[in-house]
VOGUDREN-328945 format. One line per 8 residues: their letters; for each residue x negated, y negated, z of N, C-alpha, C. Coordinates in nm, 3 decimals. Atoms other than C-alpha are relative to their C-alpha. Example, Ala and Ser with C-alpha at 12.3 -4.5 7.8 and 13.67 -1.06 7.14 Angstrom:
as = -0.089:0.119:0.000:-1.230:0.450:0.780:-0.090:-0.120:0.000; 0.082:0.119:-0.006:-1.367:0.106:0.714:0.077:-0.109:0.073
//
This chain:
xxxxxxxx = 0.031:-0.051:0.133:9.763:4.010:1.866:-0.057:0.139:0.009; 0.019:-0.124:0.059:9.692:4.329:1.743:-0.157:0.026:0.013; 0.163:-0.025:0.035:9.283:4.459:1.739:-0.018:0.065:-0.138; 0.057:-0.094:0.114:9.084:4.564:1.466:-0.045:0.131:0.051; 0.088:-0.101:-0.071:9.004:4.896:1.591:-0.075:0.073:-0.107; 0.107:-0.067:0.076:8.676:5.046:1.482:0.012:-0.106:-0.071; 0.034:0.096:0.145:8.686:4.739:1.224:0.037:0.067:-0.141; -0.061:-0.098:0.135:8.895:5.002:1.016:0.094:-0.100:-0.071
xxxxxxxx = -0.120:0.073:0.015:9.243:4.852:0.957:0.055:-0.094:0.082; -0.023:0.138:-0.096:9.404:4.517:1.066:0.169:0.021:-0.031; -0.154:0.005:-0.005:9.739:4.518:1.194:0.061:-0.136:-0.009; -0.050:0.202:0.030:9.933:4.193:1.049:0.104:0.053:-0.128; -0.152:0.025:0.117:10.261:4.124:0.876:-0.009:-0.094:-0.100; 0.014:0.128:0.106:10.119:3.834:0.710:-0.107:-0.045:0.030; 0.135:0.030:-0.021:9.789:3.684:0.629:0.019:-0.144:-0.045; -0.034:0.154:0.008:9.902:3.305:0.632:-0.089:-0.115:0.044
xxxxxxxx = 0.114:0.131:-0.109:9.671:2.989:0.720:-0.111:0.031:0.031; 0.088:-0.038:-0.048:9.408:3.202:0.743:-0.012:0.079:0.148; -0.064:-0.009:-0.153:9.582:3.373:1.038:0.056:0.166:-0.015; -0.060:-0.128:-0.023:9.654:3.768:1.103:0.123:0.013:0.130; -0.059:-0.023:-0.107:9.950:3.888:1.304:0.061:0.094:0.002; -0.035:-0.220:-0.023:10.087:4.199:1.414:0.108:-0.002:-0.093; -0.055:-0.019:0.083:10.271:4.379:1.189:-0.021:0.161:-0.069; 0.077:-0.165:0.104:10.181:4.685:0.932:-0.119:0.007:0.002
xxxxxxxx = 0.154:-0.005:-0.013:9.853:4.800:0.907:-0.028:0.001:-0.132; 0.114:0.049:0.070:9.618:4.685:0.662:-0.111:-0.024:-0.009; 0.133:-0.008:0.067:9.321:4.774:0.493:-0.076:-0.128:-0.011; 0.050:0.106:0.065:9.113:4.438:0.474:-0.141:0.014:-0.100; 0.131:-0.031:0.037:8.818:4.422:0.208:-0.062:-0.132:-0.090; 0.103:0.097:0.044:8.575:4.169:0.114:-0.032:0.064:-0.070; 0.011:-0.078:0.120:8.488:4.249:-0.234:-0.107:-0.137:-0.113; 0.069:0.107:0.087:8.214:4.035:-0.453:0.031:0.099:-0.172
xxxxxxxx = -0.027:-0.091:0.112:8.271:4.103:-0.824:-0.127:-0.074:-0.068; 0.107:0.061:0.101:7.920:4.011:-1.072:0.015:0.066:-0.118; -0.003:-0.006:0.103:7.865:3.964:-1.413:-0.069:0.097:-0.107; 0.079:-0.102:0.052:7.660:4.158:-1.684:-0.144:-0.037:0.065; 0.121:0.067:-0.012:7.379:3.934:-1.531:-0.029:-0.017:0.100; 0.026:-0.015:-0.135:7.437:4.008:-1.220:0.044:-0.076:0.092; -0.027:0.112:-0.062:7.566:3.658:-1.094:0.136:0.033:0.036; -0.182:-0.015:-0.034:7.944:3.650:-0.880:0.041:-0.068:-0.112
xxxxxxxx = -0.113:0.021:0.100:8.210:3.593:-1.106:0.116:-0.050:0.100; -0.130:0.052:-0.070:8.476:3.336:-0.964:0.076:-0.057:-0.106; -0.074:0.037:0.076:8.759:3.219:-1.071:0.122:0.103:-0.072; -0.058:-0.097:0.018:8.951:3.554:-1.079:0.133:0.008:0.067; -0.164:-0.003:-0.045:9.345:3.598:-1.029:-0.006:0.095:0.060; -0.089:-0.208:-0.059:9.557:3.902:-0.819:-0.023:0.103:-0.088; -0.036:-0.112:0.095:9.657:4.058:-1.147:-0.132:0.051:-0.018; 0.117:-0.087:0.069:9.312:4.137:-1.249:-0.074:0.111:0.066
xxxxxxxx = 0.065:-0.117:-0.137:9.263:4.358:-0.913:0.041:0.112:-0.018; -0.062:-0.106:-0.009:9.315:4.701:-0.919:-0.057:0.085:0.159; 0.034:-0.081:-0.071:9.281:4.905:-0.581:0.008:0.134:0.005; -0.075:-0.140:-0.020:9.222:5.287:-0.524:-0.057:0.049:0.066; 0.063:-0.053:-0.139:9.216:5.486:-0.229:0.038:0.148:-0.060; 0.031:-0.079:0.039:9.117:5.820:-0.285:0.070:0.023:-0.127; 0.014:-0.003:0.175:9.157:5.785:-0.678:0.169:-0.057:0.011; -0.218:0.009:0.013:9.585:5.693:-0.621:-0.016:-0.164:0.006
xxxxxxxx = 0.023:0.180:0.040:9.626:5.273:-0.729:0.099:0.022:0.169; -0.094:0.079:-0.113:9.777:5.100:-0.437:0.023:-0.150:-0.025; -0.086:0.118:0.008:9.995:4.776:-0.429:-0.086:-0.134:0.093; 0.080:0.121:-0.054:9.768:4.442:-0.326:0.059:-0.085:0.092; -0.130:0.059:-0.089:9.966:4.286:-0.042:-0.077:-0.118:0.033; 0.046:0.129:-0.014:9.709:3.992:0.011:-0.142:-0.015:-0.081; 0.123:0.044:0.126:9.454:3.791:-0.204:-0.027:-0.125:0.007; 0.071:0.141:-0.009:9.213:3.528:-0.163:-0.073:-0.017:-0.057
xxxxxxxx = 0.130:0.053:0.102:8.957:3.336:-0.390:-0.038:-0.098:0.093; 0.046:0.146:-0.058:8.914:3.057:-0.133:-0.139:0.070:0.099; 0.125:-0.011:-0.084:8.565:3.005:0.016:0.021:0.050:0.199; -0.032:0.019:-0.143:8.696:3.114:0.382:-0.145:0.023:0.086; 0.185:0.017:-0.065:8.419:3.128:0.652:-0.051:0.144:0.073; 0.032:-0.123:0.026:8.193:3.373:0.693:-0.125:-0.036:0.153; 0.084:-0.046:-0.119:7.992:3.520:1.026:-0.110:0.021:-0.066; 0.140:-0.017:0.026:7.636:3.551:0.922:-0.115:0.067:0.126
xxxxxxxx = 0.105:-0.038:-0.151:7.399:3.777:1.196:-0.139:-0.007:-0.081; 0.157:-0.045:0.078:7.014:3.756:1.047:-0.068:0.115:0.095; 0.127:-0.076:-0.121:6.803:4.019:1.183:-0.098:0.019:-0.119; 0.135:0.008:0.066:6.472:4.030:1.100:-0.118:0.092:0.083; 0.054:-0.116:-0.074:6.244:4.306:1.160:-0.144:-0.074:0.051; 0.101:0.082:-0.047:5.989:4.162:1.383:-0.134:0.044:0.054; 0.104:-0.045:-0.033:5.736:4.438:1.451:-0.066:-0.032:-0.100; 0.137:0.011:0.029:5.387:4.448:1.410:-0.018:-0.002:-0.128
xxxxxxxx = 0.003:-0.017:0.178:5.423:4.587:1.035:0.055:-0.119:-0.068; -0.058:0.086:0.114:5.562:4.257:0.905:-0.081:-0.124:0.071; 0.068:0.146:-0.038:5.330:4.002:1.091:-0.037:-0.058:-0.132; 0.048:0.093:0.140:5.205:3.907:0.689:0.131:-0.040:-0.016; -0.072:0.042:0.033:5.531:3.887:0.573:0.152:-0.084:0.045; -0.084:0.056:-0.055:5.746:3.741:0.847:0.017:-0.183:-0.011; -0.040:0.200:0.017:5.633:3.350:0.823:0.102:-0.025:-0.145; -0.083:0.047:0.127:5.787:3.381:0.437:0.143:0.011:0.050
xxxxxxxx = -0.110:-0.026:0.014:6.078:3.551:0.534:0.099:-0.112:0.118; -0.070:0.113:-0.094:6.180:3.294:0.856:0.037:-0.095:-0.076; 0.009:0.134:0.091:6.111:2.999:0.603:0.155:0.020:-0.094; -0.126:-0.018:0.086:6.381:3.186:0.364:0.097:0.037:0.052; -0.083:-0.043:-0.066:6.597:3.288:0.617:0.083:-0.171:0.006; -0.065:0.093:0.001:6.634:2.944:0.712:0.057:-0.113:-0.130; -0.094:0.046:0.157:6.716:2.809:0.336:0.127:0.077:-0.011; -0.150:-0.084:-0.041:7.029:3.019:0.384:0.032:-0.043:0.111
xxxxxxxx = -0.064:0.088:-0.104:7.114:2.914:0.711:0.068:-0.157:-0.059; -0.034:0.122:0.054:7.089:2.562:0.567:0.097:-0.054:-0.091; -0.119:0.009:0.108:7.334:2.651:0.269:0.141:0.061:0.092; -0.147:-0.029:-0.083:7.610:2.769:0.539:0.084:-0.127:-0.016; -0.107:0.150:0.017:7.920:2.504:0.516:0.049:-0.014:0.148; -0.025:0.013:-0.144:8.082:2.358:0.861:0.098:0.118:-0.016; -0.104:-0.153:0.044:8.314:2.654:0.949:-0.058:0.132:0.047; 0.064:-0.123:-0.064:8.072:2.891:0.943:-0.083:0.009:0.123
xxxxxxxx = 0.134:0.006:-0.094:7.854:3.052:1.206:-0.121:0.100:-0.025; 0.106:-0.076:0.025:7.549:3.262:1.232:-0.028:0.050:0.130; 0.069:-0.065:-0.122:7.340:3.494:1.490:-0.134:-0.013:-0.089; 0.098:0.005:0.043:6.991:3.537:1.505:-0.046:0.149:0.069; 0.111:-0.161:-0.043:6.817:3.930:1.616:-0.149:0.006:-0.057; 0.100:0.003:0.004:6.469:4.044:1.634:0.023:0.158:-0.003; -0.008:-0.140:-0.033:6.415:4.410:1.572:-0.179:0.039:0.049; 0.128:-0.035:-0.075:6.108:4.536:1.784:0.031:0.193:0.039
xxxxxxxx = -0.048:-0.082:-0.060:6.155:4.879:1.993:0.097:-0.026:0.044; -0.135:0.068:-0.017:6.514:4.711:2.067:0.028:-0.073:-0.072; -0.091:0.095:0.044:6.718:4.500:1.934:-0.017:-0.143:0.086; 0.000:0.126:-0.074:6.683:4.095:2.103:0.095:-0.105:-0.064; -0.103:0.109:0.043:6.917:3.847:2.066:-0.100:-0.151:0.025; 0.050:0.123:0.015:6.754:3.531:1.953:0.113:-0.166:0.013; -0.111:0.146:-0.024:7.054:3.290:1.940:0.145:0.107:-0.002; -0.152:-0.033:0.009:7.470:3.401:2.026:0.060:-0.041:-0.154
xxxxxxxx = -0.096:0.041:0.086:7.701:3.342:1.714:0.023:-0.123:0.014; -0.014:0.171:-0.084:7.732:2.965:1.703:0.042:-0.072:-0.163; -0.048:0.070:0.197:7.863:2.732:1.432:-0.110:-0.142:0.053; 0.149:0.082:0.007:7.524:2.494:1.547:-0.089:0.061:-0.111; 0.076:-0.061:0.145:7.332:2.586:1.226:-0.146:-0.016:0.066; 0.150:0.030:-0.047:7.027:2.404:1.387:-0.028:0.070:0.120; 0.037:-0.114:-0.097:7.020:2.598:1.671:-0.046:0.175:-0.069; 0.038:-0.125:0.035:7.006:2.874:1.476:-0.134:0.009:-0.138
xxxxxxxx = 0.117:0.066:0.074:6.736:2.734:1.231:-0.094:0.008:0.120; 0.169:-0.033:-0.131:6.517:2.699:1.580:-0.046:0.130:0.049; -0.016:-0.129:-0.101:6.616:3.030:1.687:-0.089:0.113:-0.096; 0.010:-0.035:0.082:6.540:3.165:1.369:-0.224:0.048:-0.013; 0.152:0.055:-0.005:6.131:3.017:1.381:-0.049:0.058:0.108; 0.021:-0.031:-0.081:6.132:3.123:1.721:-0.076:0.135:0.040; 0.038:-0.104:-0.003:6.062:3.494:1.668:-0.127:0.041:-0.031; 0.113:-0.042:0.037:5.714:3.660:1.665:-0.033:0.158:-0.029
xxxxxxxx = 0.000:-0.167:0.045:5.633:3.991:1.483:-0.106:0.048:0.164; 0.052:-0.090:-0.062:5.542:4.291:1.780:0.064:0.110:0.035; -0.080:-0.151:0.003:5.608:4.633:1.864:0.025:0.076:-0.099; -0.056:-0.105:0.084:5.775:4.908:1.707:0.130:-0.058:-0.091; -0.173:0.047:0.043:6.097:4.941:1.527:0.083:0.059:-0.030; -0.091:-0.066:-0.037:6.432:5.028:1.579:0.125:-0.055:-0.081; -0.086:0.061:0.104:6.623:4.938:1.272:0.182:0.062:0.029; -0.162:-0.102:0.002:6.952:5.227:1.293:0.081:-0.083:0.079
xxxxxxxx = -0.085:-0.030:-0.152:7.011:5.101:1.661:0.003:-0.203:0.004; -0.045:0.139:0.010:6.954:4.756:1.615:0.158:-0.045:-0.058; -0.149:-0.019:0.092:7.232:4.723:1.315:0.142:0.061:0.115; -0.092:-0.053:-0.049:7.439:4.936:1.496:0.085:-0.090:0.131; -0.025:0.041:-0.132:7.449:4.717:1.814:0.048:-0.136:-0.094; -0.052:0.094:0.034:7.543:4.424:1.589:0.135:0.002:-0.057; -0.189:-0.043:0.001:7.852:4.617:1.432:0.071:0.027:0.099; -0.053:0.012:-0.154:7.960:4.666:1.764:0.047:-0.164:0.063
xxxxxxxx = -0.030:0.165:-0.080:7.930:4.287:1.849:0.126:-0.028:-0.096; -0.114:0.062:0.080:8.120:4.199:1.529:0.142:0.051:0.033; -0.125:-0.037:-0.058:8.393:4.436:1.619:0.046:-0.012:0.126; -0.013:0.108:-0.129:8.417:4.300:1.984:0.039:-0.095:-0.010; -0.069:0.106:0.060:8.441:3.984:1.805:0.160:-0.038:-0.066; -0.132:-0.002:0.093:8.736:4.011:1.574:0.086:0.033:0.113; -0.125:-0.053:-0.089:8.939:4.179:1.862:0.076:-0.128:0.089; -0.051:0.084:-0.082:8.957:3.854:2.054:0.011:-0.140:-0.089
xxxxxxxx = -0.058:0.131:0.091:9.022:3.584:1.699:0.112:0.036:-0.082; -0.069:-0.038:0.116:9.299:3.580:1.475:-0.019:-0.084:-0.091; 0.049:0.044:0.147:9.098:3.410:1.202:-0.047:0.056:-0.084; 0.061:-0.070:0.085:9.025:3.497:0.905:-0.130:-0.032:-0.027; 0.189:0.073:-0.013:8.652:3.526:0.898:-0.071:0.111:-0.096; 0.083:-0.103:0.048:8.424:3.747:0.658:-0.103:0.014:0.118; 0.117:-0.041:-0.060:8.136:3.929:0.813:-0.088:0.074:-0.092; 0.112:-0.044:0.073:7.779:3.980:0.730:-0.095:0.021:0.064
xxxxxxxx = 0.130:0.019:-0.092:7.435:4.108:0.801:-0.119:0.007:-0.037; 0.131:0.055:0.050:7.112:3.963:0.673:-0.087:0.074:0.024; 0.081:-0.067:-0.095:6.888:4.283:0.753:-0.140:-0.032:-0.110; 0.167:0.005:0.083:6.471:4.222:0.630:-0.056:0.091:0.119; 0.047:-0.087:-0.018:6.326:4.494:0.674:-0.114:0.062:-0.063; 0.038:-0.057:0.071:6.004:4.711:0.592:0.090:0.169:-0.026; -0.145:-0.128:-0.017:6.297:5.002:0.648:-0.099:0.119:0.057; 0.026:-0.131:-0.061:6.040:5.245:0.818:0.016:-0.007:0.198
xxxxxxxx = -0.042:-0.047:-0.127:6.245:5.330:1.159:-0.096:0.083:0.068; 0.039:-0.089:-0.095:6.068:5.442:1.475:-0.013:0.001:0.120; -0.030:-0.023:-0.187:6.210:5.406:1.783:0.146:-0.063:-0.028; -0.153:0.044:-0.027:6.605:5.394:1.721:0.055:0.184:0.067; -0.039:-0.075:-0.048:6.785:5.633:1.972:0.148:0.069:-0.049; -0.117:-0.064:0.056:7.070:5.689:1.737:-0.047:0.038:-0.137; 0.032:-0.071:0.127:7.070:5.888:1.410:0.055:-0.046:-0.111; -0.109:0.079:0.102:7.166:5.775:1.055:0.139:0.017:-0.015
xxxxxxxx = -0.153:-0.043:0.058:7.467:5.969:1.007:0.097:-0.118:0.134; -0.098:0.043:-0.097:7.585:5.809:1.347:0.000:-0.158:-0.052; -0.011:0.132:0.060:7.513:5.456:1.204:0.105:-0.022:-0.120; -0.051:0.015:0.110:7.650:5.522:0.855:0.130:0.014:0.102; -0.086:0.008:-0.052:7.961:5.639:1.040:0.039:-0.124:0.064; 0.012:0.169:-0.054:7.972:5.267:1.230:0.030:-0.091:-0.134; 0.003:0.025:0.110:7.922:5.154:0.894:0.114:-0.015:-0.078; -0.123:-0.004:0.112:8.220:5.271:0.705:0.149:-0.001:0.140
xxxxxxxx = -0.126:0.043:-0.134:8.459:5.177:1.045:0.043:-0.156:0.008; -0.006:0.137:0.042:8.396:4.833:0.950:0.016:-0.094:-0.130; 0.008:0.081:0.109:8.450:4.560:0.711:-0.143:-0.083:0.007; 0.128:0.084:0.023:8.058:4.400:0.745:-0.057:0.014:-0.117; 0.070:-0.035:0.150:7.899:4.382:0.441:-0.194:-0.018:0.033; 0.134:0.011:-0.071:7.540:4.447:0.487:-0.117:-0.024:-0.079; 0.126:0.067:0.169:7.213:4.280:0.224:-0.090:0.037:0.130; 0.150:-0.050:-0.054:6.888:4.470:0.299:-0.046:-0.062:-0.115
xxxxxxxx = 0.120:0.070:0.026:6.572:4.302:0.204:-0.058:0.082:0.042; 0.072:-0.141:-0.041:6.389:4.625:0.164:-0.153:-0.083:-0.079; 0.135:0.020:0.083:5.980:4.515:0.142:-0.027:0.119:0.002; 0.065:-0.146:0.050:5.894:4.846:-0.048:-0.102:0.018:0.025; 0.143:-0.046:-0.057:5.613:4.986:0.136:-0.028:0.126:-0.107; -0.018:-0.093:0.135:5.640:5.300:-0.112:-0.051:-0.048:-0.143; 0.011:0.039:0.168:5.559:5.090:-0.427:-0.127:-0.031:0.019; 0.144:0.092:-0.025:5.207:4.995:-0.253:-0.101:0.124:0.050
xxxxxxxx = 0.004:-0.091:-0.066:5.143:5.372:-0.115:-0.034:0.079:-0.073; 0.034:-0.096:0.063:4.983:5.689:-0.245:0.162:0.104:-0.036; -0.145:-0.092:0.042:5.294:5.936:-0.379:-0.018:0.120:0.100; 0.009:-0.150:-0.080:5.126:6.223:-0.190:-0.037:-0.014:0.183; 0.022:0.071:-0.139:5.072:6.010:0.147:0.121:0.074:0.099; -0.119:-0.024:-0.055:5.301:6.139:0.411:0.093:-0.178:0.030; -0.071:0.153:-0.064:5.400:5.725:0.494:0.045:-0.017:-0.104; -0.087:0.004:0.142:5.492:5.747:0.139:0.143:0.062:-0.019
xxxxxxxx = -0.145:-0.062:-0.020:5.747:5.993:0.186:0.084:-0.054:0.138; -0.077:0.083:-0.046:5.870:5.821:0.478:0.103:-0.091:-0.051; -0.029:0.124:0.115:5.893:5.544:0.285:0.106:-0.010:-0.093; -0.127:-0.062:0.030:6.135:5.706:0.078:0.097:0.039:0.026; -0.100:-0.003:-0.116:6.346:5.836:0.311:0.082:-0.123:0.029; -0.038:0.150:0.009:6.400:5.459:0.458:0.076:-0.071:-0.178; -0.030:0.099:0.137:6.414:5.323:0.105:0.158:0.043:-0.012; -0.078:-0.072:0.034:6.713:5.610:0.067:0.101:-0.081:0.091
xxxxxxxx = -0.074:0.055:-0.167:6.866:5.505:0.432:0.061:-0.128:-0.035; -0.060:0.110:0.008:6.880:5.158:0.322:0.105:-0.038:-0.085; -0.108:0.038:0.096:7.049:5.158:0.020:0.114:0.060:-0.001; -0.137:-0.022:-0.051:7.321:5.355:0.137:0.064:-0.042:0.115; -0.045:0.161:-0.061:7.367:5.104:0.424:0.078:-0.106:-0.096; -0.026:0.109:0.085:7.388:4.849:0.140:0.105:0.060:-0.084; -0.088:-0.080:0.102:7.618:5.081:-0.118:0.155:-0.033:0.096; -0.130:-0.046:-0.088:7.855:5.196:0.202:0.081:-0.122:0.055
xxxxxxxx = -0.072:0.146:-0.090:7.934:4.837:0.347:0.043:-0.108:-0.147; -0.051:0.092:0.102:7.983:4.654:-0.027:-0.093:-0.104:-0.028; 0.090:0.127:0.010:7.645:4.488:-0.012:-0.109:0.033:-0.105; 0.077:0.004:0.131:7.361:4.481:-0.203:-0.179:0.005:0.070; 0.103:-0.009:-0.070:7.008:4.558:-0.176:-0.147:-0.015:-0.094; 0.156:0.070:0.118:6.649:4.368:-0.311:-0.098:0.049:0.119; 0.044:-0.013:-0.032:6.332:4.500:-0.308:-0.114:-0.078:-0.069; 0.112:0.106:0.015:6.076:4.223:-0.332:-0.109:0.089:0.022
xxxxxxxx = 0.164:-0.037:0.015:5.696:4.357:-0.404:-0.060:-0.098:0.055; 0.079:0.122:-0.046:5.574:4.045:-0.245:0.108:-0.111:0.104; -0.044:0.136:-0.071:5.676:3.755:0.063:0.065:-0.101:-0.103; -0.091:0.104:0.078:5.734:3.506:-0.240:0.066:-0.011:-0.076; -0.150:0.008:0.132:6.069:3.642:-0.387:0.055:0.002:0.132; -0.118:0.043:-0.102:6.215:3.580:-0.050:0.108:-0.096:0.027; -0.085:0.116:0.015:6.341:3.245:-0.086:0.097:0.018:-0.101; -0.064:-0.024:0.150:6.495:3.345:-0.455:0.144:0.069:0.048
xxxxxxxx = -0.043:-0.092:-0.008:6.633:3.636:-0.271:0.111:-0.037:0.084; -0.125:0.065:-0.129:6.813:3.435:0.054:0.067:-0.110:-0.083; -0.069:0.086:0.054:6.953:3.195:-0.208:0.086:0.073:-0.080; -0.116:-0.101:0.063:7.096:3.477:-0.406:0.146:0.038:0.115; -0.118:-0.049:-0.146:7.295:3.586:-0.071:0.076:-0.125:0.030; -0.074:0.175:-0.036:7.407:3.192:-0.018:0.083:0.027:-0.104; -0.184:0.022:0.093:7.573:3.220:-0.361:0.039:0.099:0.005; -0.091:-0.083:-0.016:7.701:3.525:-0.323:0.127:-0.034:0.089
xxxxxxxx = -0.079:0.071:-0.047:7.856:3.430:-0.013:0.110:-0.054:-0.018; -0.116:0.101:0.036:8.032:3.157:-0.148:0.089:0.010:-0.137; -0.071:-0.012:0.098:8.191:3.316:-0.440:0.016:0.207:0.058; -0.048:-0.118:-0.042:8.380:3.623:-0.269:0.189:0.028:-0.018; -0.169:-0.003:-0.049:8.761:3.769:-0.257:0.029:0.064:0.104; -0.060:-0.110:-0.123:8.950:3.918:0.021:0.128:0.021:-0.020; -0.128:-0.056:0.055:9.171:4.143:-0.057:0.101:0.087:0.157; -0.063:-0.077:-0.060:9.438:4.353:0.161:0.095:0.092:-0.060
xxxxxxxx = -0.136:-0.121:0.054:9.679:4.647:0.096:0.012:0.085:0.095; -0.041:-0.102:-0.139:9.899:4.874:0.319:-0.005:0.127:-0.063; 0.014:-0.132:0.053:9.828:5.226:0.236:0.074:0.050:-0.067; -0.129:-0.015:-0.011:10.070:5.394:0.077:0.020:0.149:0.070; 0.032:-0.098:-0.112:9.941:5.727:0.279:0.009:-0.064:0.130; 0.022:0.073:-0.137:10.013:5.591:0.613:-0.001:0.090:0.124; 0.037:-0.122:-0.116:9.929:5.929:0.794:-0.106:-0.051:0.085; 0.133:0.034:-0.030:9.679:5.828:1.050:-0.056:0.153:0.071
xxxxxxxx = 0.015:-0.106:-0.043:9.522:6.170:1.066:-0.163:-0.024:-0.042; 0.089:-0.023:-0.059:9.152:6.045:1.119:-0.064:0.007:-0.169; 0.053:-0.011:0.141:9.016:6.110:0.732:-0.078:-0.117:-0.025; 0.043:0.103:0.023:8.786:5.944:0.593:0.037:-0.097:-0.210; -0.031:0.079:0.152:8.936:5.714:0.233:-0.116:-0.030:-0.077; 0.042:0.072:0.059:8.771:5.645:-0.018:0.027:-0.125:-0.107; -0.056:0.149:0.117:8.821:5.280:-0.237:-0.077:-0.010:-0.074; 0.061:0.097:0.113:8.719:5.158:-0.552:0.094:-0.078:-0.032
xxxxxxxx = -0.082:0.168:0.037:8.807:4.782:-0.671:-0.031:0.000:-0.139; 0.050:0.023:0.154:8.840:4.767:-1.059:0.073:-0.107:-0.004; -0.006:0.097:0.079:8.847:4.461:-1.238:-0.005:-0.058:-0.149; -0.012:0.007:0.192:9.009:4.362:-1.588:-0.058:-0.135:-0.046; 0.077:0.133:0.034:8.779:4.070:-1.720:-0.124:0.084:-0.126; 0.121:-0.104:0.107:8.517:4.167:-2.009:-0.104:-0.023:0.066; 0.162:0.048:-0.059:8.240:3.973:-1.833:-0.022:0.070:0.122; -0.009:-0.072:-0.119:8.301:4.198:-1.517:-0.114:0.117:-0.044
xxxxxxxx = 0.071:-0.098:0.010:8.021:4.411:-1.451:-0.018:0.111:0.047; -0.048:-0.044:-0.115:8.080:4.546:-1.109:0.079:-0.082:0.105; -0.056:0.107:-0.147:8.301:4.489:-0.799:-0.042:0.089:0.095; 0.072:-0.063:-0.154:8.120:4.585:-0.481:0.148:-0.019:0.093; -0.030:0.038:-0.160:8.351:4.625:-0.146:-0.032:0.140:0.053; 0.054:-0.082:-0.058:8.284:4.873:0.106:0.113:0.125:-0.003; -0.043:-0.143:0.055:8.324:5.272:0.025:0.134:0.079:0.010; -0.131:-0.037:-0.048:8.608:5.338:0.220:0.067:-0.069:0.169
xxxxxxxx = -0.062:0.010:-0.153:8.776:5.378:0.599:0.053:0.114:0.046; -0.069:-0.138:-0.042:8.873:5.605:0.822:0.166:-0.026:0.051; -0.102:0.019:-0.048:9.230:5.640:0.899:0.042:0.014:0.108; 0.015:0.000:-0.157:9.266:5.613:1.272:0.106:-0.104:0.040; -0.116:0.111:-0.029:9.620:5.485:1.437:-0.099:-0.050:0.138; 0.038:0.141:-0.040:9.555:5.169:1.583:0.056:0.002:0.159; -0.023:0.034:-0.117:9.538:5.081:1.931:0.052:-0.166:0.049; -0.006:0.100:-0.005:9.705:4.761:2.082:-0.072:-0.071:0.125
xx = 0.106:0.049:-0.093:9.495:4.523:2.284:0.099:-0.022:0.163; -0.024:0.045:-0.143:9.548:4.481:2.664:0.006:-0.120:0.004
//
């Protein structure tokens, strides 16, 4: 089979059984669509899709409403700055774990001055429920480089399944970075190479902070950082004032989850001269409020696997 390279475009002639195979190249995009109220909206046909890559419609060559299964990585920022608010957020981490269906799997990360791998990708839920508890806030933190090392895994991943699998990444965070050895732009770039969709759980340190503080303007910065993480990948991003909208917040992401589409289309630019696309997903429904999927892709011909 064919690789995802960079986690840009997937080479497949047909997306059958839940099954890619070589073929044309194709755009894949996980796309949640919500209501005026904010809640997913299922129950949506082909016709009502519209795709456009840099503003020009393109032709929908595959379309799914079915619950297919979805990769889940949690990371959870585990320095020192979140020792108050880490017991809530484990507790709500694992109420999401718990709403996963068989099918799926999950990871577990720790962000400190590195990145730690708490549990491999595993479709054991309870393993990853222990793995989950397991972690203790210390150190620094290295949010950019963490993330980054997990889009890396996912795209490692995909190269060696031909299932159809969504991907995701559970980041809780207070979002103030300080000890990642890579830079945002080089992350965001990572970012829009992939199909991951990425939900920050930004605890707003900024909303609790003097305006004229310098950790305030940090604070901002991060806050900025995150939500274009969350914008660029098709995800979404809550900022809880308090530990006990966490649970509310990891149950929002469960139903999201489970009310998603995945769409595909073959370009009809099929120059691969490196550019970076941009997509928007419109949707004809009145109750449609927005459709999130991620910003774009770069166009980069495809390499075939060894």
């Amino acid at each position: 089979m064919t690789a995802l390279i960079a986690g840009v475009a997937l080479s497949i002639g047909a997306m059958n059984a839940g099954q890619f195979k070589s073929g044309v190249q194709m755009v894949p995009l996980t796309v949640t669509v919500t209501n005026r109220a904010g809640h997913p909206l299922s129950g949506l046909t082909q016709a009502q899709f519209t795709i456009l890559e840099d503003g020009r419609a393109q032709t929908l060559s595959y379309f799914s409403a079915i619950d297919s299964p979805v990769d889940v990585a949690f990371l959870l920022d585990t320095s020192s700055s979140m020792t108050r608010d880490l017991p809530l957020a484990q507790e709500a981490a694992c109420g999401l774990a718990r709403r996963l269906k068989p099918g799926d799997r999950a990871a577990v990360a720790g962000i400190t001055e590195y990145m730690f791998e708490a549990q491999r990708m595993t479709s054991d839920l309870d393993r990853v429920e222990k793995a989950i508890r397991s972690i203790h806030p210390s150190g620094a933190t290295a949010i950019y480089e963490s993330v980054y090392i997990l889009l890396r895994e996912f795209e490692r991943g995909t190269r060696v399944t031909s299932s159809l699998r969504r991907q995701a990444i559970v980041l809780l965070s207070d979002g103030l970075d300080n000890a990642s050895h890579i830079e945002f732009d080089d992350l965001l770039d990572s970012v829009r190479r992939g199909d991951v969709v990425i939900y920050v759980i930004l605890l707003d340190r900024e909303l609790k902070l003097g305006l004229s503080s310098p950790e305030s303007r940090y604070a901002v910065q991060a806050g900025f950082a995150m939500r274009t993480l969350a914008r660029e990948s098709g995800g979404r991003i809550f900022t809880p004032q308090s530990g006990a909208e966490l649970t509310g917040i990891y149950d929002s992401i469960a139903y999201e989850l489970k009310n998603q589409y995945v769409l595909g289309y073959v370009p009809a630019r099929q120059d691969s001269d490196g550019t970076f696309r941009r997509i928007a997903v419109h949707v004809k429904h009145s109750e449609v409020s927005q459709a999130r999927t991620r910003g774009g892709y770069y166009a980069v011909a495809q390499r075939a696997s060894r």
